[in-house]
C-alpha positions in Angstrom: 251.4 102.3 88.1 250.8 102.0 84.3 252.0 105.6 84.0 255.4 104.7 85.8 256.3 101.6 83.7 255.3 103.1 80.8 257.6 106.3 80.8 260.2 104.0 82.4 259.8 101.6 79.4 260.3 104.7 77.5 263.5 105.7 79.5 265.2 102.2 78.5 264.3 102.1 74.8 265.9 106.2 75.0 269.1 104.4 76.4 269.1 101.3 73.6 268.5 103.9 70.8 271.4 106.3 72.2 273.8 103.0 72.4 272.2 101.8 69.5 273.4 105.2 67.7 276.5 105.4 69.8 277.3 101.6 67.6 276.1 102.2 64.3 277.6 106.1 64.1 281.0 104.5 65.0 280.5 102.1 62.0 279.0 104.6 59.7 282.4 107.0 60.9 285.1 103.8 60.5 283.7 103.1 57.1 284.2 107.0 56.2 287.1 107.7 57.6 288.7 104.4 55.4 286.9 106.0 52.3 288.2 109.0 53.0 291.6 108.2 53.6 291.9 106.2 50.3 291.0 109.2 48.8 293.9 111.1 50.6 296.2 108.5 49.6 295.1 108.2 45.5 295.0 112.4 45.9 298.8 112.5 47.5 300.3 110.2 45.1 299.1 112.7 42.1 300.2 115.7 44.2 303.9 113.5 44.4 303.7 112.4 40.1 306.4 113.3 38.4 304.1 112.1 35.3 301.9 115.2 35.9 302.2 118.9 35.2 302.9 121.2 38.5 299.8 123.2 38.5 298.1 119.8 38.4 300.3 118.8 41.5 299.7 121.5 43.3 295.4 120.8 42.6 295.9 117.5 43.6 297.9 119.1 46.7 295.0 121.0 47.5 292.7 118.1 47.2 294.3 116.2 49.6 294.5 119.1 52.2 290.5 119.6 51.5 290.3 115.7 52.1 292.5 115.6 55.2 290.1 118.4 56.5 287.3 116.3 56.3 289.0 113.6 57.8 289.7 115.4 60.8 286.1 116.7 61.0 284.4 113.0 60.6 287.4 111.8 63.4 286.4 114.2 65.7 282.5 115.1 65.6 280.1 113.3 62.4 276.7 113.4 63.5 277.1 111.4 66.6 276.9 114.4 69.4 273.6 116.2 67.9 272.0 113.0 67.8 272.9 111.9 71.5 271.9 116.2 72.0 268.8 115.5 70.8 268.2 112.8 72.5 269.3 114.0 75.9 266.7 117.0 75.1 263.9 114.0 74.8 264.9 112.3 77.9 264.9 115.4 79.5 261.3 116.7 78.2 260.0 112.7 79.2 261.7 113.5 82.7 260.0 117.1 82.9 256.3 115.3 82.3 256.9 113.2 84.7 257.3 115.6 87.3 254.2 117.7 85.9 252.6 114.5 85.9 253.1 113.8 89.7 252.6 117.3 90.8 249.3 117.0 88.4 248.5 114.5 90.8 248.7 115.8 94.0 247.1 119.3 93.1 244.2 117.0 91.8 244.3 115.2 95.6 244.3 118.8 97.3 241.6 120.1 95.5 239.5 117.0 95.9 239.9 117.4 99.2 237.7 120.7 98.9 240.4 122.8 100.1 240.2 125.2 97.0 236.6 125.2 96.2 235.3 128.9 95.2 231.5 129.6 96.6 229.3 130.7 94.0 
């Protein structure tokens, strides 16, 4: 019985860390996207300057388009789905013990029974 509320216990804290993640990753994504899109806006309004030169527009052009890329890569992956990968992989690999574990049990009941014992 140990055995069971042990890996179950393990099972739950799996689920609090993936939420847990799930929270803070949208945080840690809503605090770079608003970095990030000050960044675009700063980098637009040089690309727009009539104060500045055009081959320094079109850098600052160019630096915006890099920063809109990110944007777009931050919005729609960050770090979020390898972590929650790698820690469907764990649940999985806890899940897969536990089955050895059982079936660990019951060879060790079939072959206490004497069913498989070699003669010398």
């Amino acid at each position: 019985m140990v055995k069971i509320s042990r890996n179950s216990m393990i099972t739950q804290r799996i689920g609090k860390l993936k939420e847990a993640v799930k929270v803070d990753t949208q945080r840690l994504r809503g605090k770079a996207l608003e970095g990030l899109e000050e960044l675009f806006d700063l980098a637009q309004a040089m690309a727009k300057s009539q104060n500045v030169k055009l081959k320094q527009r079109q850098i600052w052009a160019r630096i915006a388009a890099y920063i809109a890329q990110i944007i777009n890569s931050v919005a729609s992956g960050f770090d979020e789905r390898q972590i929650n990968a790698d820690l469907d992989e764990l649940e999985r690999l806890i899940d897969e013990a536990r089955a050895k574990a059982k079936d660990g049990e019951t060879e060790e009941g079939a072959a206490g029974t004497g069913a498989n014992t070699a003669s010398p």
